[in-house]
N, C-alpha and C positions, 0 to 999 in steps of 0.2 A: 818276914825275915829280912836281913840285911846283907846287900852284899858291896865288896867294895872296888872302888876301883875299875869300874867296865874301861875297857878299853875305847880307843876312838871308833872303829868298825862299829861299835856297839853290837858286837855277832855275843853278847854273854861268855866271853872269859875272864871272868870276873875271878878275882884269884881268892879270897875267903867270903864263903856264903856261913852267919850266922843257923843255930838250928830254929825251928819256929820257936815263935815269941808268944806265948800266950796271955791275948788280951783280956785281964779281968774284966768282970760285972757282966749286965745282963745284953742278951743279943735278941730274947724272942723265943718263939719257938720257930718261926718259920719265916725267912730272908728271902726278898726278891730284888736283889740290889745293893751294891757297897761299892767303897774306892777309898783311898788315903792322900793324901797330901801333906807337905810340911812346908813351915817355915816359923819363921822368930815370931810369937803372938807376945811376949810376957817382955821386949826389948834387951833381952840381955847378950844377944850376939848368939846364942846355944837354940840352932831351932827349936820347932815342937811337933811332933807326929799329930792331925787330924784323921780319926777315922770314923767313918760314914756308914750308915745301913739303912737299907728300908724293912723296917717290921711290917708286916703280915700275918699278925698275931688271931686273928680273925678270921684267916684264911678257913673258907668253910661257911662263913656265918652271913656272910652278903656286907661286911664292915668296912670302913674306909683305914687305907694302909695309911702310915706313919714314917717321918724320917726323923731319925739323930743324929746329934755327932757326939762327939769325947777328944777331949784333947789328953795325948801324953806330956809330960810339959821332960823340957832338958835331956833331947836325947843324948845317951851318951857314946862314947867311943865301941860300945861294945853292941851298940841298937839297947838296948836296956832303956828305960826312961825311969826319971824320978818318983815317978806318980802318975793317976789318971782321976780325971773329971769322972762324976759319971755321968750317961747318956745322958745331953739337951737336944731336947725335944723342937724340930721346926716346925711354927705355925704351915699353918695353910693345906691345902690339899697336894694328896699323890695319889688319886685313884685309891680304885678296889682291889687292881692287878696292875703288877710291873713288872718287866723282862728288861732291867737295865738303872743303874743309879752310878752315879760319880762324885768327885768332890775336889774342887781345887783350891786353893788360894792365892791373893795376888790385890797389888793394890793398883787404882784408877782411877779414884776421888779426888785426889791431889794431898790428901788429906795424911800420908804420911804413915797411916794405919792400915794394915791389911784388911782385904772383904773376903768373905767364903763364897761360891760359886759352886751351887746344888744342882743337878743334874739329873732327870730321871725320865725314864721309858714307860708312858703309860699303854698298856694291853686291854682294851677294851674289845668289844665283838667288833671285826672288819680292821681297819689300818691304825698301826702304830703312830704315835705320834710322841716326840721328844720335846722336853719343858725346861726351863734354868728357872734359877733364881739367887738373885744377889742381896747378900747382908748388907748393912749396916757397916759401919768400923769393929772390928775387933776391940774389945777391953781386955786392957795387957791380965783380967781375969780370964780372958778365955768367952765372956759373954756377950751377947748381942743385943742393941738395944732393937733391931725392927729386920724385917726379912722385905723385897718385893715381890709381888703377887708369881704365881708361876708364868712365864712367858714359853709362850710356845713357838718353836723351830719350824720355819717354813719348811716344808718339803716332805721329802717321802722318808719312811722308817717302815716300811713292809707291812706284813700282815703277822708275822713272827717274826721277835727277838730273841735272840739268847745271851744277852750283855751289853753296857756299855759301858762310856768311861768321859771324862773331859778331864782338860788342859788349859793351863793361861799359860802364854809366850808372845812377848813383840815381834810378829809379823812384818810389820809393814814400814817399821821402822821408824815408829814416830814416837819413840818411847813411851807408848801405852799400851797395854796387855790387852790380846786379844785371843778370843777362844778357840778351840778346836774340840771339837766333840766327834766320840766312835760311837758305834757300834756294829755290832754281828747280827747279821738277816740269817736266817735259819728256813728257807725256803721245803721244799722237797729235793733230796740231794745234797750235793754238798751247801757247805756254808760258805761264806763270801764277809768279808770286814768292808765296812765304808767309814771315811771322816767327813766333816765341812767344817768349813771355819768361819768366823763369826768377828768382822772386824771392829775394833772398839769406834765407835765416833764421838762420844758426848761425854765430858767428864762431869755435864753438869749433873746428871742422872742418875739414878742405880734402878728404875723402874725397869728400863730398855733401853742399855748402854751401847747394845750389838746390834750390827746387821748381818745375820747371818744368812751366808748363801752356801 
């Protein structure tokens, strides 16, 4: 859903929240991980809604999980969009189990064309551990021609997740976008949010762009 207008506080008094929007085609039967992100893919100045999931279609069977994305193309004044892709399928691996996926966009090539920025939480037995991966340019179709391998996030991500999320924003101020990745530890007890961020250094790259600490 949409809503407009947050205020600077950003406390959510946002003054018209559309009702939910229902995303056509196929989701799976069974999700462990999603997130949204926009911006202009197709250059007409009229963003475009990306939305993300991880299938788990298999859940049960001992099968490896799957990510898509879909683009809405021209959202319009009302959240409404013109049309939807249907689900493109990311090469590579996401585990068997995840408790967490995201998806941002944001460009850092130089190249003038937007990349997507894949996100996800793999749940294996013993400690989480959190993975990106960066496209290729965008094709004002919405397509991509290559993904890199999943990189995995220094550090700790618990023994339980229940969510995560990323973000591309200039940090550091050197006008190149640099990440920020959540998620939620679901220990015994209450639950608890953590971020790190993940500064851009190399615009020659799209393998392992970041150093995230």
């Amino acid at each position: 859903r949409m809503g407009w207008d947050i205020n600077l506080k950003g406390n959510g008094k946002v003054i018209n929240w559309t009702a939910p929007i229902n995303i056509p085609g196929w989701f799976g039967k069974w999700c462990q991980g999603g997130g949204i992100t926009m911006g202009d893919i197709d250059g007409n100045d009229i963003p475009e809604l990306v939305v993300f999931h991880i299938d788990t279609s298999s859940l049960g069977d001992g099968g490896a999980n799957s990510g898509y994305y879909r683009i809405g193309w021209n959202i319009k004044k009302n959240g409404e969009v013109a049309g939807w892709t249907a689900p493109i399928k990311i090469p590579g691996w996401f585990g068997d189990r995840n408790s967490g996926g995201g998806i941002t966009m944001g460009g850092f090539t130089g190249s003038g064309r937007p990349n997507l920025i894949v996100f996800h939480i793999d749940n294996p037995e013993g400690d989480n551990h959190g993975y990106y991966r960066v496209s290729e340019d965008i094709g004002t179709d919405g397509l991509v021609t290559g993904w890199s391998t999943p990189t995995q996030i220094p550090g700790w991500f618990g023994t339980k997740s229940e969510g995560g999320g990323i973000a591309i924003g200039d940090i550091d101020g050197d006008n190149v976008g640099d990440l920020i990745t959540y998620h939620i530890d679901d220990p015994d007890g209450a639950n608890y949010g953590y971020f790190r961020v993940g500064l851009h250094k190399d615009t020659s790259t799209r393998i392992n762009p970041f150093s995230i600490k």
